[in-house]
C-alpha positions as CSV (number, residue, x, y, z in Angstrom):
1,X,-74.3,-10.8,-11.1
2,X,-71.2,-9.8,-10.9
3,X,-67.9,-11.0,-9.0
4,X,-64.7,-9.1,-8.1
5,X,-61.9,-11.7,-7.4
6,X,-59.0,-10.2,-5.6
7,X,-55.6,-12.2,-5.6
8,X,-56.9,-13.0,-9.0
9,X,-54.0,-14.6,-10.6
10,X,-52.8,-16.1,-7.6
11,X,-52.9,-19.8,-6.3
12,X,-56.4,-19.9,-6.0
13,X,-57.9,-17.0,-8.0
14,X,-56.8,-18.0,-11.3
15,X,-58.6,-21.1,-10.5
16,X,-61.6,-19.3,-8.8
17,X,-61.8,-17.3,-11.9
18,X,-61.9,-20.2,-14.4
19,X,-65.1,-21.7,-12.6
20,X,-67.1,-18.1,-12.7
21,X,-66.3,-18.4,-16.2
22,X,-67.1,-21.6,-16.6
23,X,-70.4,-21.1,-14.8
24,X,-71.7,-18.4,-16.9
25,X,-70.8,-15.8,-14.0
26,X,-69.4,-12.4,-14.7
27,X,-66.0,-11.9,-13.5
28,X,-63.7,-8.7,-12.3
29,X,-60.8,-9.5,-11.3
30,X,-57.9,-7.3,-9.0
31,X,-54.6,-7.2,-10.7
32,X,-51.7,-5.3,-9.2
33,X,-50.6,-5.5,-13.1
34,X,-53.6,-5.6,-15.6
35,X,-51.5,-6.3,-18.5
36,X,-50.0,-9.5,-17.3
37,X,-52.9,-11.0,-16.0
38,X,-53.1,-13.8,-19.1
39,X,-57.0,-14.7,-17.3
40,X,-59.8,-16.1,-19.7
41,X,-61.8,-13.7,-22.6
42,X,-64.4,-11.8,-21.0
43,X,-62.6,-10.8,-17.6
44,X,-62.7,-7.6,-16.6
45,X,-59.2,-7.3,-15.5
46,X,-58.9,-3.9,-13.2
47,X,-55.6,-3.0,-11.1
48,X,-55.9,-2.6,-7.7
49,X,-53.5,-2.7,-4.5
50,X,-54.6,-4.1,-1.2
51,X,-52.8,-2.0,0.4
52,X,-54.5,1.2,-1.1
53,X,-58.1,0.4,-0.5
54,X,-59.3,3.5,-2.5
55,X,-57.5,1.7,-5.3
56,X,-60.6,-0.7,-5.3
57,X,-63.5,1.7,-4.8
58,X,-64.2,1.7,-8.9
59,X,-64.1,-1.9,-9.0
60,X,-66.5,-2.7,-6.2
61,X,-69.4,-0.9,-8.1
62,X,-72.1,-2.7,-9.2
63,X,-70.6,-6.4,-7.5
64,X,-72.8,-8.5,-5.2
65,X,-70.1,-10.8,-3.9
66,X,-66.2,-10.5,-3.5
67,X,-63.5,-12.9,-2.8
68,X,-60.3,-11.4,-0.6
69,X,-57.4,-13.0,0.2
70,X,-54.9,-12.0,3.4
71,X,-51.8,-11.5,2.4
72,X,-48.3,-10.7,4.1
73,X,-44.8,-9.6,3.6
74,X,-43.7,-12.7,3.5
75,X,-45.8,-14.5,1.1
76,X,-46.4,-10.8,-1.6
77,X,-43.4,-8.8,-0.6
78,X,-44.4,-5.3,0.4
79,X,-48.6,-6.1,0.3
80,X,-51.1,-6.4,2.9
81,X,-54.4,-6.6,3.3
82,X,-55.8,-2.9,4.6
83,X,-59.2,-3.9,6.7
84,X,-60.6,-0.8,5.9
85,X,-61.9,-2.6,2.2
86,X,-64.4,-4.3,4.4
87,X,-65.8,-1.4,5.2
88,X,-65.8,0.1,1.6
89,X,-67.1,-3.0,0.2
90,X,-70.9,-2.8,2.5
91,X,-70.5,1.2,1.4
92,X,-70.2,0.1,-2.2
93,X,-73.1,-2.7,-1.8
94,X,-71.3,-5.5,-1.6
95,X,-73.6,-8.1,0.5
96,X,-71.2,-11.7,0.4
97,X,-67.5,-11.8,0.9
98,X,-65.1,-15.0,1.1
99,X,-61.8,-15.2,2.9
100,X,-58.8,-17.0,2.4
101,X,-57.5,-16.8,5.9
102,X,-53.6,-17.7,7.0
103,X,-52.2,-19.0,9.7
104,X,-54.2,-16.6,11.9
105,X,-57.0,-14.4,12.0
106,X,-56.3,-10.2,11.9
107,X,-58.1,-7.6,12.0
108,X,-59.3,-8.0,8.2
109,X,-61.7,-10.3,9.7
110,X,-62.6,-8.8,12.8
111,X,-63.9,-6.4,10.5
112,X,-65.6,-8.4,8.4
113,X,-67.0,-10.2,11.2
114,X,-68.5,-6.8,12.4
115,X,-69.9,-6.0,9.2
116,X,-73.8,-6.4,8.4
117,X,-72.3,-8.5,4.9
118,X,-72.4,-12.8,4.6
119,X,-69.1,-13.7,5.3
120,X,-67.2,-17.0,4.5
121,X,-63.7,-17.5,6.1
122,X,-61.6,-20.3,4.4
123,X,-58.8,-21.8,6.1
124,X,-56.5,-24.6,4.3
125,X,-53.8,-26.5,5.3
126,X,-51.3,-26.9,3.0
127,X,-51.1,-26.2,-0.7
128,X,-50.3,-28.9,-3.0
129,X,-49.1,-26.1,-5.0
130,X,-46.2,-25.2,-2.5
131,X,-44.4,-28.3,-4.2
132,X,-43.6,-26.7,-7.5
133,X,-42.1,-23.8,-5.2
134,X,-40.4,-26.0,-2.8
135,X,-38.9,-29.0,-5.0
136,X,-39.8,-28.1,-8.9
137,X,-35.8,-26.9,-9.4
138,X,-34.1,-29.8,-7.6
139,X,-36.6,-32.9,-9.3
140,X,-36.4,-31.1,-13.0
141,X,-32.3,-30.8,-12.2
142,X,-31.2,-33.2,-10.1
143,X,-34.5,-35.7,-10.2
144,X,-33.6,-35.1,-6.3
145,X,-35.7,-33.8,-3.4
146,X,-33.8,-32.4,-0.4
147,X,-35.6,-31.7,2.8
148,X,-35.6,-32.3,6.5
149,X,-38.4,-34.4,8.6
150,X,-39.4,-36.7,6.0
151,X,-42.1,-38.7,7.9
152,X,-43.7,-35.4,8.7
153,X,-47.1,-35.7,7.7
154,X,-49.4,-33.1,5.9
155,X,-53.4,-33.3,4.3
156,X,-52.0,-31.0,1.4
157,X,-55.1,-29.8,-0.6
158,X,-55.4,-28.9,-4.0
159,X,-55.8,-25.5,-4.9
160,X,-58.3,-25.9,-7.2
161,X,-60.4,-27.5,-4.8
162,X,-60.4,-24.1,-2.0
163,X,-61.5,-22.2,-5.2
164,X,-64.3,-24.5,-5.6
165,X,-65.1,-24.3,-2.0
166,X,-65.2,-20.5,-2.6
167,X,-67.0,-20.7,-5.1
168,X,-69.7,-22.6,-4.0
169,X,-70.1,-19.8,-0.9
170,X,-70.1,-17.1,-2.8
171,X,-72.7,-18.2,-5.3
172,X,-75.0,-20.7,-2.4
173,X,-77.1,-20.0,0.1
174,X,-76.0,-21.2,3.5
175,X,-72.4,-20.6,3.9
176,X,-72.8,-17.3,6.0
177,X,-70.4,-17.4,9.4
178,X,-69.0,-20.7,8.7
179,X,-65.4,-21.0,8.9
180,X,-64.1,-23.6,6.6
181,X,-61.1,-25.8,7.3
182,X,-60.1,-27.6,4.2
183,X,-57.7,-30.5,3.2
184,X,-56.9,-32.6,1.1
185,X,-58.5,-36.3,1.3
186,X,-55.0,-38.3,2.8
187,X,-52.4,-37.4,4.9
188,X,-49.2,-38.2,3.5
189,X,-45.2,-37.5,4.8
190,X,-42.7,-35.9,2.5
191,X,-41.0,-39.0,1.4
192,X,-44.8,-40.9,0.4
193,X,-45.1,-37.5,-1.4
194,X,-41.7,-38.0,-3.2
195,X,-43.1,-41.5,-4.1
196,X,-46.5,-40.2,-6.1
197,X,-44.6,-37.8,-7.5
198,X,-42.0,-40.6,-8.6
199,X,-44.8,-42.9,-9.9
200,X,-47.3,-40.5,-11.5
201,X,-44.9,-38.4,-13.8
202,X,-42.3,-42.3,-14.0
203,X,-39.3,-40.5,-13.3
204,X,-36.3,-41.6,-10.5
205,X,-37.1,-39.4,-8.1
206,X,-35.0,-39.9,-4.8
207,X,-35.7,-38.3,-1.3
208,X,-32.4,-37.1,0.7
209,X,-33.6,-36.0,4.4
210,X,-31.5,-32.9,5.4
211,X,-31.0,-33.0,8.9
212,X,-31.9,-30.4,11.0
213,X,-28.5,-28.2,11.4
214,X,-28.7,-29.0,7.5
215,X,-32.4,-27.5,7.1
216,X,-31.3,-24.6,9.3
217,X,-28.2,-23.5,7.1
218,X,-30.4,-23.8,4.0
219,X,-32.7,-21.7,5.2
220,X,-30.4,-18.8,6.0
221,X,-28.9,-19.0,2.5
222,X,-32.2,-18.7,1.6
223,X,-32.8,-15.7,3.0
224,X,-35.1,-16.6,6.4
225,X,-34.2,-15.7,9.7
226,X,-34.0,-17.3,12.7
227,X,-37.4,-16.7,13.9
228,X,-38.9,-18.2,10.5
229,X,-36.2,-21.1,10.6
230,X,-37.5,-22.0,14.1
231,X,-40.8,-21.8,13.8
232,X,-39.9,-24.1,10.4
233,X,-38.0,-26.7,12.5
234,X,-41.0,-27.0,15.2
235,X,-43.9,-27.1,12.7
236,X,-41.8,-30.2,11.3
237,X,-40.7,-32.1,14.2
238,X,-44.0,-31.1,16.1
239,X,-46.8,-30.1,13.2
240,X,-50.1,-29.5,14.8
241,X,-53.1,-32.0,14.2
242,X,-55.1,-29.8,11.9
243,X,-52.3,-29.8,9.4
244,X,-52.3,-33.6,9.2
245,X,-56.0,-34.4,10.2
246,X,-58.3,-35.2,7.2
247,X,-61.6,-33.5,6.7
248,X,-64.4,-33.9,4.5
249,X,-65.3,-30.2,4.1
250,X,-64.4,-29.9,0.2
251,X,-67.2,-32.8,-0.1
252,X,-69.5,-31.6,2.0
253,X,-69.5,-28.0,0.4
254,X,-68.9,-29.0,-3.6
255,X,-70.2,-32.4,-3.3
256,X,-67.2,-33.8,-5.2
257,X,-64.3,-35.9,-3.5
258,X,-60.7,-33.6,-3.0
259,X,-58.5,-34.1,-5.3
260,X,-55.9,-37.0,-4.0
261,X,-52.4,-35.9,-4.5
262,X,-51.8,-37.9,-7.5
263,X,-54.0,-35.8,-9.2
264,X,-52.6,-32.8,-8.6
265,X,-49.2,-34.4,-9.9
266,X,-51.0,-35.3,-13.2
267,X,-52.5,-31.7,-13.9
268,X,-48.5,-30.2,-12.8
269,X,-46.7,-32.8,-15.1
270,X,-45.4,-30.3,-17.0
271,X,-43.9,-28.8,-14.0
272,X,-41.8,-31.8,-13.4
């Protein structure tokens, strides 16, 4: 059997693709650039866009199952997902797909939804991972952490835990039509993440809460505009339940606990 693992050295596919491996599965994976892929001996690395669906028509043959991701401008600059690779992955074959959803559903999985394939749709809160992105440069620099809304909370989850999620419904009966919210097993505010952080990798780590003018002008040097900075100030003065309420769907899929927060710090020490 044979899996094709778009968004392969992403996030989550790196990790997804380490498991396959692991598990004795053969992987193909999408790369928009093959040769800077860096994924374990014995991938078949292929490139493909997202946005060019007949990009992926070679790689689909001979796969039973695929993993897709949804992706944006915002998140992989000019890329997005073309719905018309759900269609070309039943032509190809294809019978299982997974999906790892954002913030809302398009027409990738309206599609998929219509389709006569299984279908898996994964939705996460918050990525553990988004730390090294948000605060890496300011606690390697400064040993500092700059942010607004500091008692905001959030059930960040793991990355490697959605992969295993993932990979769980692509290679297990049962996970057809289910749509799979997943978080991490505590919900925790900026500043108690500061703390872990502090403790696990023993460095003097200090939280500074930005207030909100002071998150807004940050955010336009950064680049965002206004729409983006508002929806940013109203997810953290107001973030909505499902971003903060715990769930036990990584346990009830794997069968192993998330991974607590701490953890994730001590496989990212280096990052720090």
């Amino acid at each position: 059997m044979t899996i094709l693992v778009t968004g392969a050295t992403g996030t989550v596919g790196k990790h997804m693709v380490q498991q396959l491996v692991q598990r004795g599965i053969e992987v193909r994976a999408i790369s928009r650039n093959p040769q800077q892929a860096n994924l374990p001996e014995g991938v078949q690395v292929v490139a493909g866009n997202l946005n060019d669906p007949d990009s992926l028509i070679p790689a689909m043959q001979g796969v039973r199952a695929m993993h897709l991701i949804i992706s944006s401008d915002e998140a992989y600059g000019t890329l997005q997902t073309d719905p018309r690779i759900i269609e070309l992955a039943e032509k190809a074959g294809i019978q299982r797909v997974t999906v790892l959803v954002s913030y809302e559903e398009g027409p990738v999985e309206a599609a998929l939804r219509d389709s006569g394939m299984e279908w898996t749709l994964l939705k996460p809160c918050e990525f553990m991972a988004n730390i090294v992105v948000d605060w890496q440069e300011s606690i390697r620099n400064e040993g500092v952490v700059r942010e607004p809304f500091g008692h905001a909370l959030s059930a960040r989850i793991h990355e490697a835990d959605i992969a295993r999620v993932a990979v769980a419904a692509l290679l297990e009966e049962g996970h057809h039509g289910q749509e799979y919210f997943l978080t991490g097993p505590e919900a925790l505010s900026r500043l108690e993440a500061v703390r872990i952080i502090s403790e696990v990798t023993g460095r003097d780590i200090r939280f500074v809460e930005l207030t909100e003018e002071q998150a807004r002008d940050k955010w336009r040097e950064q680049g965002y505009d206004e729409e983006s900075i508002e929806f940013f100030v109203q997810m953290g003065k107001n973030p909505p339940e499902i971003g903060y309420t715990v769930l036990p769907t990584v346990a009830q899929v794997t069968g192993l606990p998330a991974a607590t927060l701490a953890d994730w710090v001590r496989d990212h020490k280096d990052d720090f």
